[in-house]
N, C-alpha and C positions, 0 to 999 in steps of 0.2 A: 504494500500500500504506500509507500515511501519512496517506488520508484517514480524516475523522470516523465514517466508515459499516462496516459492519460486511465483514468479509470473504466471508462469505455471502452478501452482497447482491453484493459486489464480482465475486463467483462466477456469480451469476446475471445482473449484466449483462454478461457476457463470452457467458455461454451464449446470452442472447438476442438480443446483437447478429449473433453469429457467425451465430444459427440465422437471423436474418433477412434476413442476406446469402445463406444458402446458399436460404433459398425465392424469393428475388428471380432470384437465379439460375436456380433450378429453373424457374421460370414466364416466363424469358424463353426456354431451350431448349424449352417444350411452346408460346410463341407459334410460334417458328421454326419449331417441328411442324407446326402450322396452315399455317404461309404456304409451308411447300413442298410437302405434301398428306397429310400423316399426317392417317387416319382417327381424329380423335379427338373424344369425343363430351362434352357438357357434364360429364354426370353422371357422367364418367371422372376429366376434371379436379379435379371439385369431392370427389373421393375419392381422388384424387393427393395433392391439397396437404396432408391432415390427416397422411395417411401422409406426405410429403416432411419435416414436420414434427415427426415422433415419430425416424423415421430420422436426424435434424441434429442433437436432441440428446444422444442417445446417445453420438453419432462427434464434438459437440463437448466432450462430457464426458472424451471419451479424451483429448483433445488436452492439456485443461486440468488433467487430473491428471498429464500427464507434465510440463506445465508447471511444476505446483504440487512436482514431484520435481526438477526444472534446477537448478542453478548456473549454470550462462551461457546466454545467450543464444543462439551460438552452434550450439551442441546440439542446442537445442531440435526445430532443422528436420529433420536429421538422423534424432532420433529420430523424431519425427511420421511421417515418411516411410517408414520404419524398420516402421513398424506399419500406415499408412493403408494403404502399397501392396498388400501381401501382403493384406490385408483385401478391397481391392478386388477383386485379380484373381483371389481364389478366392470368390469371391461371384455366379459366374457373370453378371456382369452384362456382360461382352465378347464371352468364348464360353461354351458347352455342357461346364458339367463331367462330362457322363454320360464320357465318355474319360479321366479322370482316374484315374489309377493307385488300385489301395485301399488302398495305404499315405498318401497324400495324401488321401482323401477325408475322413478325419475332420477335417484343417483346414477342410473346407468346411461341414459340418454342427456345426459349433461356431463357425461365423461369423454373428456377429450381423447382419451385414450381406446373408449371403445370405437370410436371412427377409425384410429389406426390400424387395430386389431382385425376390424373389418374390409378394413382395404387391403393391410397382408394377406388375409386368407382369400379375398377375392383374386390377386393377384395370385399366389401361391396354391391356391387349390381350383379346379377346376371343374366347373358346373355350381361355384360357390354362389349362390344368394347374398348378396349385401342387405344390410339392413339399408341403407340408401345410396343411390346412385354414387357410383367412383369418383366424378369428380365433387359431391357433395361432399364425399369424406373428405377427399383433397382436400375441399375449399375450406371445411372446416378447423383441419388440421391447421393446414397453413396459416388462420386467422385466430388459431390460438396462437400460434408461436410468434406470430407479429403482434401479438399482446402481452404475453410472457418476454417478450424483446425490450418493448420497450417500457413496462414494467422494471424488468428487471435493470435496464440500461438507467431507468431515473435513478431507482435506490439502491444501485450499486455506486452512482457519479455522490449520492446526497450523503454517503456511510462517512462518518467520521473518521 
């Protein structure tokens, strides 16, 4: 935080280191796919990773503005956790939220992350139903992460 460079920058290589841990990641679980016989095709992956890519900075923008909110360190994980979890496991991406109470279902349709989820699979599995249109999720995704941007970009520049 002491350095010459702006905190905005500071911002943004936090976002794209994290993002490019999480795609190194993401593209060593879709080799493992290959090598134990998931059916998956070039031009599945090659429509994976832009999405895997739009999906990491979003959820790393969440991270970095709870960051940019911490007093300790401590916390931090706590919180993150706090928020990733519930994110994840209503995001259908473990099981089939169709069984989902309809008092809980609105957490699911207000989850930026189950548009991701949905467009992976739509992209990655075939004959997959989306819950809405591809470039809906896109649009969606994408307009969280230009809020989580600049979210994160104000109270990361305002942190003491």
């Amino acid at each position: 935080m002491v350095s010459p460079i702006s905190r905005v920058s500071i911002f943004a290589g936090k976002m794209f280191g994290v993002g490019t841990a999480a795609i190194i990641q993401g593209a060593i679980v879709i080799l493992l796919g290959v090598l134990i016989g998931v059916p998956l095709s070039l031009h599945a992956v090659t429509l994976a990773i832009p999405l895997m890519i739009i999906i990491t900075v979003g959820l790393t923008c969440i991270g970095l503005v709870i960051a940019s909110l911490m007093t300790s360190l401590e916390s931090f994980g706590t919180i993150v956790t706090f928020v990733n979890l519930p994110m994840f496991f209503l995001s259908g991406a473990l099981f089939p939220v169709t069984n989902l109470p309809s008092w809980m279902r609105w957490a699911f349709y207000i989850n930026p992350l189950t548009y991701g989820v949905d467009a992976l699979r739509g992209v990655m599995i075939s004959g997959w139903q989306t819950i809405v249109p591809m470039y809906l999720n896109i649009l969606i995704i994408c307009s969280f992460d230009v809020v989580m941007i600049v979210i994160g970009t104000y109270l990361f520049s305002r942190r003491q």
